[in-house]
Backbone as a chain_set.jsonl record, in Angstrom:
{"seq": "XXXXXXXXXXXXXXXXXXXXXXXXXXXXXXXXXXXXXXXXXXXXXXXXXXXXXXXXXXXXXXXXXXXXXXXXXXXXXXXXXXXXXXXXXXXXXXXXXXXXXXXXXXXXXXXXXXXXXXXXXXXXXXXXXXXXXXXXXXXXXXXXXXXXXXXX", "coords": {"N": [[244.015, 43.626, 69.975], [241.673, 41.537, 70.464], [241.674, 41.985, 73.299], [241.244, 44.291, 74.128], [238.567, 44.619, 73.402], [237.429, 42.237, 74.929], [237.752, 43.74, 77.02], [236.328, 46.122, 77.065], [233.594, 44.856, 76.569], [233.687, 43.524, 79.698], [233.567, 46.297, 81.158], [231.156, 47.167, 80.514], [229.359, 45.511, 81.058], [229.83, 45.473, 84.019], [229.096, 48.018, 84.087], [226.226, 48.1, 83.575], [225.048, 46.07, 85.167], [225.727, 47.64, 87.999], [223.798, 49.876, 87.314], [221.505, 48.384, 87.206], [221.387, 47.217, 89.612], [221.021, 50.055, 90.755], [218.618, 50.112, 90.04], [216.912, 48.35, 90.791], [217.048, 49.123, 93.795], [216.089, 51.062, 93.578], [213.452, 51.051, 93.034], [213.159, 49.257, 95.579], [212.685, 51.521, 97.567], [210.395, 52.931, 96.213], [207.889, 51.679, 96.877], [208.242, 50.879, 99.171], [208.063, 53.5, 100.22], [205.471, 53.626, 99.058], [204.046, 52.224, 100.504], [204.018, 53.03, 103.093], [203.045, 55.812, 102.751], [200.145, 54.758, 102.029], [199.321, 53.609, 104.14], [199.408, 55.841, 106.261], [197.091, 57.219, 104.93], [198.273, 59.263, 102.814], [197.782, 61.767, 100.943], [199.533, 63.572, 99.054], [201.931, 62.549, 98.505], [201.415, 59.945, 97.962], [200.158, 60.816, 95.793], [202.852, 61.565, 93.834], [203.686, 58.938, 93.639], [202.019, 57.427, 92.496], [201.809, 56.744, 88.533], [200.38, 58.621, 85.639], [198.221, 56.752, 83.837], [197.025, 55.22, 86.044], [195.224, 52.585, 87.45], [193.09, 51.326, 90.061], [192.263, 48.467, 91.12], [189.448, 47.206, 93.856], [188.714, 43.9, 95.565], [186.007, 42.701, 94.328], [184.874, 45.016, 93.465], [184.281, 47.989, 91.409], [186.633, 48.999, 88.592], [188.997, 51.662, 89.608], [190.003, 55.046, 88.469], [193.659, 57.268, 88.825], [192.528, 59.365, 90.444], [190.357, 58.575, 91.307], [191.08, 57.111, 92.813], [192.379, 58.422, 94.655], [191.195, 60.207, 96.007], [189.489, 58.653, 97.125], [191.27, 57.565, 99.321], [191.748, 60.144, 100.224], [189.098, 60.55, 101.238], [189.577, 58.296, 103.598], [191.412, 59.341, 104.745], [190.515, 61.725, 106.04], [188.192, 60.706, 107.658], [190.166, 59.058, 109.381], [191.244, 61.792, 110.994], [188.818, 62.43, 112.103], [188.596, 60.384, 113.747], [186.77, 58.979, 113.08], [187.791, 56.598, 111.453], [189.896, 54.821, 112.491], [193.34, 53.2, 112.653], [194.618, 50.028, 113.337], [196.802, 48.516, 113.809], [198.772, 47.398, 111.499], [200.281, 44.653, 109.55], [202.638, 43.814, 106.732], [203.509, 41.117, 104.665], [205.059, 37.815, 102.921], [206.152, 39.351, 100.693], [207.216, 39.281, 97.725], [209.209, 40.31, 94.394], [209.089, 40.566, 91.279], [211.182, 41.267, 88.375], [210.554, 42.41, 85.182], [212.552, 43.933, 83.058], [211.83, 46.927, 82.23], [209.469, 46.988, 83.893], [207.675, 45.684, 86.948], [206.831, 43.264, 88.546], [205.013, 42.631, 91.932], [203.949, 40.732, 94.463], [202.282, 40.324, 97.948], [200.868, 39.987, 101.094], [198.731, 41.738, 103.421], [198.056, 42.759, 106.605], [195.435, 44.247, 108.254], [194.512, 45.794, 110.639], [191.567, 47.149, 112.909], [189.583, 50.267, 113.705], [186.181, 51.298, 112.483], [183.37, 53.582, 112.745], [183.171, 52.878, 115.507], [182.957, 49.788, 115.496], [185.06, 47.268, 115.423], [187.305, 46.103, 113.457], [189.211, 43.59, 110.865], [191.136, 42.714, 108.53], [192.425, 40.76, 105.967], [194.778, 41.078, 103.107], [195.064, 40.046, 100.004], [197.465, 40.76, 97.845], [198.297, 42.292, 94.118], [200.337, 44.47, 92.97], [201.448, 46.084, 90.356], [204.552, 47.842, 88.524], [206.31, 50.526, 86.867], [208.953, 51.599, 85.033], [209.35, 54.348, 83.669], [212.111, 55.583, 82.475], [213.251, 57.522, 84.077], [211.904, 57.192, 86.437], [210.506, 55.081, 88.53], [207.165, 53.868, 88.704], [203.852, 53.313, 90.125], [201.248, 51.141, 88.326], [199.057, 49.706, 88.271], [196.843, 47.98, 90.524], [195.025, 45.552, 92.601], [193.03, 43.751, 94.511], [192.465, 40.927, 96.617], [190.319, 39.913, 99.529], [189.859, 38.728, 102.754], [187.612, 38.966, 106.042], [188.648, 39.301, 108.613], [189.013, 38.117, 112.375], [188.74, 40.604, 114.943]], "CA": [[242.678, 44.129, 69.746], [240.651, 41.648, 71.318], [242.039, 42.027, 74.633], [240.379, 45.431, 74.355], [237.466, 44.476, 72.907], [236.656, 42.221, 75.899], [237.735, 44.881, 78.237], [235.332, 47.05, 76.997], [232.553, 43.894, 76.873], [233.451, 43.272, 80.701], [233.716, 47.563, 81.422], [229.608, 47.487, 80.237], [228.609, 44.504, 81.703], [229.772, 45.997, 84.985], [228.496, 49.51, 84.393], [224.793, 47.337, 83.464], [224.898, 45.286, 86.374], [225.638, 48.953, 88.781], [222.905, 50.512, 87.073], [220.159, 47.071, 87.775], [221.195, 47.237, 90.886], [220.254, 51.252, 91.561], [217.356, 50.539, 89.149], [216.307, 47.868, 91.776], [217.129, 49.676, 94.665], [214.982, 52.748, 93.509], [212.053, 50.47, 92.813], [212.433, 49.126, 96.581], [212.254, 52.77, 97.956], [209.751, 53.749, 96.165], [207.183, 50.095, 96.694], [208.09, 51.015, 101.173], [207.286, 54.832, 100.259], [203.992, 54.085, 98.752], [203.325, 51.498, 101.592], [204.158, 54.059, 104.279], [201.989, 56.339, 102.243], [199.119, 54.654, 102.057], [198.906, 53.49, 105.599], [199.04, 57.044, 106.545], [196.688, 58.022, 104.321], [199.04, 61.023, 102.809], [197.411, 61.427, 99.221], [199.938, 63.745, 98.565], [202.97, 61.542, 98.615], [200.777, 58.736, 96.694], [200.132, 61.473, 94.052], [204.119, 61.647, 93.408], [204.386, 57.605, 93.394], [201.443, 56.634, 90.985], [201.422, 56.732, 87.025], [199.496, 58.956, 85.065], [196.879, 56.172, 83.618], [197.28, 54.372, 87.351], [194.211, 51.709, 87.519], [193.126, 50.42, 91.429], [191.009, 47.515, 91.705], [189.733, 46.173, 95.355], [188.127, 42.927, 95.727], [184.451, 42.52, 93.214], [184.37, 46.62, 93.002], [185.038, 48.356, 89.583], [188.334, 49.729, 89.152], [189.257, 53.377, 89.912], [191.406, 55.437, 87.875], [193.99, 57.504, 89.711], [191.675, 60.438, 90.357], [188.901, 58.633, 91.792], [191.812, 56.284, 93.778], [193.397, 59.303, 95.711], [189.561, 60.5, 96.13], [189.338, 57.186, 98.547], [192.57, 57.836, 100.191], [191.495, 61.271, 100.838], [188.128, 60.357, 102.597], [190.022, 57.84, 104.299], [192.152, 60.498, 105.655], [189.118, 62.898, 106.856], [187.935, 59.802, 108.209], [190.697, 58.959, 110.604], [191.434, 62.909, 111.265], [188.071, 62.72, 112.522], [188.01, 59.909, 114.582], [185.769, 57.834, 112.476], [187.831, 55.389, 111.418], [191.098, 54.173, 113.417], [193.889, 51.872, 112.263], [195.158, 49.995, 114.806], [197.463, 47.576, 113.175], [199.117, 47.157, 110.107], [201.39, 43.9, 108.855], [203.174, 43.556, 105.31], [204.924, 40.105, 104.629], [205.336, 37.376, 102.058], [206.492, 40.492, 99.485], [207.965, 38.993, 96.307], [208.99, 40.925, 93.551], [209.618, 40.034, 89.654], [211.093, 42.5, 87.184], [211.524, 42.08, 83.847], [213.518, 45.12, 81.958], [211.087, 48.315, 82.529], [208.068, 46.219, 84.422], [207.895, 44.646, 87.82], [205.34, 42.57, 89.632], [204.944, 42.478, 93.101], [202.734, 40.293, 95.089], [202.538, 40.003, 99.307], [199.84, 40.254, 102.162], [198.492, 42.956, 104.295], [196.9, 42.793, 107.401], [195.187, 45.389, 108.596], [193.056, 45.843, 112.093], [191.516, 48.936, 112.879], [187.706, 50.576, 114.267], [185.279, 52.001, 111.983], [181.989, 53.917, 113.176], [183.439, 52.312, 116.673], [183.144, 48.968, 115.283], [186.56, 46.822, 115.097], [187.089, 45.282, 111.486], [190.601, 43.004, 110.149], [191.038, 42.406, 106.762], [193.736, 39.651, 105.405], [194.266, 40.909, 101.621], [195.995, 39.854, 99.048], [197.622, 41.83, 96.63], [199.259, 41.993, 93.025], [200.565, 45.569, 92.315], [202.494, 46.091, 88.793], [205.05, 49.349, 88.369], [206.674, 50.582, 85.413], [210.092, 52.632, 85.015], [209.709, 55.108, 82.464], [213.747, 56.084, 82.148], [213.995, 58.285, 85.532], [212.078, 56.391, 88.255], [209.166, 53.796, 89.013], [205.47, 54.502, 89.156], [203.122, 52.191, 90.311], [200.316, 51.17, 87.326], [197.985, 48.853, 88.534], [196.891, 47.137, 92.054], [194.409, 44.464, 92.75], [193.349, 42.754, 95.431], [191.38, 40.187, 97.386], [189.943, 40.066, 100.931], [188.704, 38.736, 103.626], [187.671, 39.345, 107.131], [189.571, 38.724, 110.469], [188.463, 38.517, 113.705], [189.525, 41.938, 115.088]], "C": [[241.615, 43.294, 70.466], [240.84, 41.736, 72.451], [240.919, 43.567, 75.259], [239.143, 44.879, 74.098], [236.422, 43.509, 74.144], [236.931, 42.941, 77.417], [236.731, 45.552, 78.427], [233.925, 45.803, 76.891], [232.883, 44.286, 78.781], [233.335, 44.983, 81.572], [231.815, 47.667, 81.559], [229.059, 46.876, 80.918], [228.205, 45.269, 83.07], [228.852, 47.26, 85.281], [226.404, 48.894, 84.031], [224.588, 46.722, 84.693], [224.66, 46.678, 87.674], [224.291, 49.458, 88.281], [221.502, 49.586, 87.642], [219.872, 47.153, 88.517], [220.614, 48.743, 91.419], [219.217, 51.326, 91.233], [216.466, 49.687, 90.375], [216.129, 48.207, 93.479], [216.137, 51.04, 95.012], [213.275, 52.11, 93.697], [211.43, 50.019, 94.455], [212.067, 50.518, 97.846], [210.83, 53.196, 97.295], [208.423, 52.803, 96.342], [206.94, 50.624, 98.498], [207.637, 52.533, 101.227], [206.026, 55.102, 100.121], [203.112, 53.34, 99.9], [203.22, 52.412, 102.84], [203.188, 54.929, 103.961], [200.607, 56.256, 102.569], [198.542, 54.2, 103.664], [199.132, 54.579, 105.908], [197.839, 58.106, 105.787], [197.446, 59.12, 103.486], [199.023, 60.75, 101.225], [198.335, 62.12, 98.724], [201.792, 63.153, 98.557], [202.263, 60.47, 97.718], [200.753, 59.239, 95.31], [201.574, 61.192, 93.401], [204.436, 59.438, 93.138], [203.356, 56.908, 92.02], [201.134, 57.428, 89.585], [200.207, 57.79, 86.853], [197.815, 58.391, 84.776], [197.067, 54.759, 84.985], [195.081, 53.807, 87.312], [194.056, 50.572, 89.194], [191.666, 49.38, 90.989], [190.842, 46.342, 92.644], [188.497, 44.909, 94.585], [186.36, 43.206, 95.288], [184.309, 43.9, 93.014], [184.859, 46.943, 91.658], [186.509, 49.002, 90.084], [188.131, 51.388, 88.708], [190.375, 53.634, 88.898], [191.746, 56.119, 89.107], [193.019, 58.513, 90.178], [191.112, 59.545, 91.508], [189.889, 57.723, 92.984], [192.145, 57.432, 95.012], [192.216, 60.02, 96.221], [189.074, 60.01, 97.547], [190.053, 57.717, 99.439], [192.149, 58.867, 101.023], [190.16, 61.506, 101.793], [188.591, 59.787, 103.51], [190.815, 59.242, 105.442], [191.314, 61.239, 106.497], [188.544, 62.203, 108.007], [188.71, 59.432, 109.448], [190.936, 60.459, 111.433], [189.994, 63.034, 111.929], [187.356, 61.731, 113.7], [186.837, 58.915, 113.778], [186.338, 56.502, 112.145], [189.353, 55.42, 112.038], [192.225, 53.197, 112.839], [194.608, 51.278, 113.256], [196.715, 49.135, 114.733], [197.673, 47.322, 111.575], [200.351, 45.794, 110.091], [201.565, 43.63, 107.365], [203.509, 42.328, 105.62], [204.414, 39.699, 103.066], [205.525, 38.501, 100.681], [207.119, 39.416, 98.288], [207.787, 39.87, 95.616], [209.953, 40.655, 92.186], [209.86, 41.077, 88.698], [211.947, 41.914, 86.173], [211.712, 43.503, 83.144], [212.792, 46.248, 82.382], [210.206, 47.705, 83.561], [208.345, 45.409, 85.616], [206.139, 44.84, 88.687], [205.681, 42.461, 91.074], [203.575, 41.907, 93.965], [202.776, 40.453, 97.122], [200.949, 39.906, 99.821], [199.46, 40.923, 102.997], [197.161, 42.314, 105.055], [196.625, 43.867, 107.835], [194.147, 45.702, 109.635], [192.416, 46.99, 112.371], [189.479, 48.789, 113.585], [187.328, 51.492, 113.17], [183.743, 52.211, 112.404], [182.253, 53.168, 114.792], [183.108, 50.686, 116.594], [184.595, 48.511, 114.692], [186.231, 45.71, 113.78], [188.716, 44.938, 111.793], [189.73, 42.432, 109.073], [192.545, 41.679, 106.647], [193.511, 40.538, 103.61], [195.364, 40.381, 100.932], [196.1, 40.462, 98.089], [198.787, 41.635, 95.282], [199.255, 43.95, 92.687], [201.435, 45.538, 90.891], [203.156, 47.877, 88.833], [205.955, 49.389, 87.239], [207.727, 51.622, 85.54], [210.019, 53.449, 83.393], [210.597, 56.209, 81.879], [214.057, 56.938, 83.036], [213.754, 58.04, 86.479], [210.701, 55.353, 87.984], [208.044, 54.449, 89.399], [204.723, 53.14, 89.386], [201.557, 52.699, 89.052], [199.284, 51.185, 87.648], [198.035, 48.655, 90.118], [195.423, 46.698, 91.323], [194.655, 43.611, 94.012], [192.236, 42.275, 96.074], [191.4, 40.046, 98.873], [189.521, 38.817, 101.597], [188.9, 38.832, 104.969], [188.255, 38.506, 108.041], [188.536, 38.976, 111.259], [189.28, 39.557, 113.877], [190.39, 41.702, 116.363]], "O": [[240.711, 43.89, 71.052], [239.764, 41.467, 72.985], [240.226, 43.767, 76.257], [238.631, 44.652, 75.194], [235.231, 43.732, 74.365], [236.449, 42.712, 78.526], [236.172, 45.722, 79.51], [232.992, 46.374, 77.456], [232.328, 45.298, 79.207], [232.978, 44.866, 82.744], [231.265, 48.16, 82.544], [228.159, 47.397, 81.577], [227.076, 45.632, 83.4], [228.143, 47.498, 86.259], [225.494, 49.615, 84.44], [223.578, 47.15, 85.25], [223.569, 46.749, 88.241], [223.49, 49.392, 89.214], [220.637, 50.068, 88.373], [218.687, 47.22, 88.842], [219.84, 48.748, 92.376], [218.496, 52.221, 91.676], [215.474, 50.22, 90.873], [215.303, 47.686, 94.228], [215.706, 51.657, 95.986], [212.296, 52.576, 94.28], [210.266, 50.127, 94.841], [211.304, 50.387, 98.803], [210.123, 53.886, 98.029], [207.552, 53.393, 95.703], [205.833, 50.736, 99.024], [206.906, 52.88, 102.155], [205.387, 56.056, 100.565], [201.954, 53.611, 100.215], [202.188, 52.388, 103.511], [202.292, 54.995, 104.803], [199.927, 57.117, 103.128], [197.449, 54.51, 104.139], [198.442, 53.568, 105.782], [197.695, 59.315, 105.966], [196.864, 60.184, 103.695], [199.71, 60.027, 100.504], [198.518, 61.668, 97.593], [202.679, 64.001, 98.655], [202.792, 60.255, 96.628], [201.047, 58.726, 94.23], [201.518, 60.544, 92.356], [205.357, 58.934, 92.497], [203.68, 56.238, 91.039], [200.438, 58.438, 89.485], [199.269, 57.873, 87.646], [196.744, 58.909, 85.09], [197.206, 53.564, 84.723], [194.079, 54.511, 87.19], [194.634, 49.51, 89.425], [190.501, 49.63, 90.677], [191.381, 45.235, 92.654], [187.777, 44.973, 93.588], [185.629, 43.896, 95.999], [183.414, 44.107, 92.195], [185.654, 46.303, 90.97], [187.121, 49.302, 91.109], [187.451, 52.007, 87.89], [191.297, 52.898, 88.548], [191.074, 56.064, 90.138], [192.194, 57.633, 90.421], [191.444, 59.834, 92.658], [189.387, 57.663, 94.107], [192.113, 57.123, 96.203], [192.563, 60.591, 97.255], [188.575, 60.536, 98.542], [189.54, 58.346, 100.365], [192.106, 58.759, 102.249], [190.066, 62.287, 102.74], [188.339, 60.329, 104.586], [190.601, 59.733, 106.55], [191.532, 61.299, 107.707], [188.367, 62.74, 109.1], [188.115, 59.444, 110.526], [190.809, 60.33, 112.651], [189.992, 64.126, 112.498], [186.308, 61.891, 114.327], [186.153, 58.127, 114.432], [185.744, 55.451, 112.385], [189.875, 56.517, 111.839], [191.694, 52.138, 112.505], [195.232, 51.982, 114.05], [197.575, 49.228, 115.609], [196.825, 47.106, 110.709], [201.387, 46.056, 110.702], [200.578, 43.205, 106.765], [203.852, 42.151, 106.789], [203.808, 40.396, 102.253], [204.872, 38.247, 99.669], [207.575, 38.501, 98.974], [206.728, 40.496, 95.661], [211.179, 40.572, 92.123], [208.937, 41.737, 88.219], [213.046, 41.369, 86.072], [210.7, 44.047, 82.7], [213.466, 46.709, 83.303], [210.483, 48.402, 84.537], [209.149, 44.484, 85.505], [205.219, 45.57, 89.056], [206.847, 42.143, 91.307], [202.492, 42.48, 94.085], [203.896, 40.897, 97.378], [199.997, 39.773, 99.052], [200.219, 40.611, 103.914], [196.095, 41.795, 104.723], [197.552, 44.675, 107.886], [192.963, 45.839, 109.328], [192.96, 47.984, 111.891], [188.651, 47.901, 113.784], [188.08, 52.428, 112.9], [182.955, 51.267, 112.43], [181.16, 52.881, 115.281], [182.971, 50.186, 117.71], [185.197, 49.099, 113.794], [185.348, 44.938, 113.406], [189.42, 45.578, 112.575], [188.604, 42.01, 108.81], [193.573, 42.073, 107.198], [192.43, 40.606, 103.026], [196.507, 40.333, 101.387], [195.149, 40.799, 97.383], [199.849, 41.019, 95.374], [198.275, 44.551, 92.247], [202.114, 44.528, 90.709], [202.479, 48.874, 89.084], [206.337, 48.352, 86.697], [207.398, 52.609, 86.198], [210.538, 53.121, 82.326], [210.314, 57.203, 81.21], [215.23, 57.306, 82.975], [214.465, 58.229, 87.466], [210.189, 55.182, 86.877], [207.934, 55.364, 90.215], [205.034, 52.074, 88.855], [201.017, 53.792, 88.882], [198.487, 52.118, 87.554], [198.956, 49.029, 90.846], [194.865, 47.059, 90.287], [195.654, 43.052, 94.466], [191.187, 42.912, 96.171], [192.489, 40.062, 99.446], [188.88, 37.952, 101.0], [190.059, 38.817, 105.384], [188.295, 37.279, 108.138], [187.538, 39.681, 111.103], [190.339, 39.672, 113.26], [191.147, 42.584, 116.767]]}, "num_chains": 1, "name": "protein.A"}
């Protein structure tokens, strides 16, 4: 009897450990989907990745719910579709990401170069997003983040 007993202990473990791993695997698909996303502008692809009560807040501004977030996105979009504003450059790095049981943090850096109104702008930011698995996939909650300017 216990021979079974830790069969079936080491049978779960395994089938827990398989599952962590697709649970973490889903989380990094869907973290490079919303990044691809949002550097394209494509609000409707962002709609499908963020949360219901999804909360953005940039550097000293108030925070947006999702509504008024995908709002942004979507001028942004009109904006480059029109030639107003440009991106010219994008880098991700230092990514880390911490999950505990349903909840993971993710911090990194985005650069971002680009022309607006035919003026060239970079931005260094730093960012803390938070996403949440609520038993079939990952939504992003929160973001936050701080700035400041580059030479372009």
């Amino acid at each position: 009897m216990p021979r079974f007993v830790l069969l079936v202990c080491l049978a779960l473990i395994t089938t827990i450990s398989h599952a962590d791993d697709a649970k973490q695997a889903r989380l990094q698909e869907r973290m490079t989907a919303l990044s691809a996303a949002f550097n394209a502008s494509d609000v409707p692809t962002l709609d499908t990745l963020l949360a219901e009560h999804y909360s953005h807040t940039n550097n000293g501004a108030a925070p947006l719910n999702r509504a008024d977030w995908l709002a942004s996105i979507a001028k942004r979009r009109a904006d480059m579709d029109s030639g107003t504003q440009k991106i010219t450059s994008v880098e991700t790095s230092e990514i880390e990401v911490q999950t505990r049981n349903d909840t993971a943090v993710g911090t990194g850096l985005y650069i971002m170069k680009g022309e607006r109104n035919g003026n060239a702008f970079g931005l260094k930011i730093r960012f803390t997003q938070v996403w949440e698995w609520d038993g079939n996939d990952w939504y992003r909650v929160a973001f936050h983040d701080t700035y400041e300017s580059l030479d372009p």
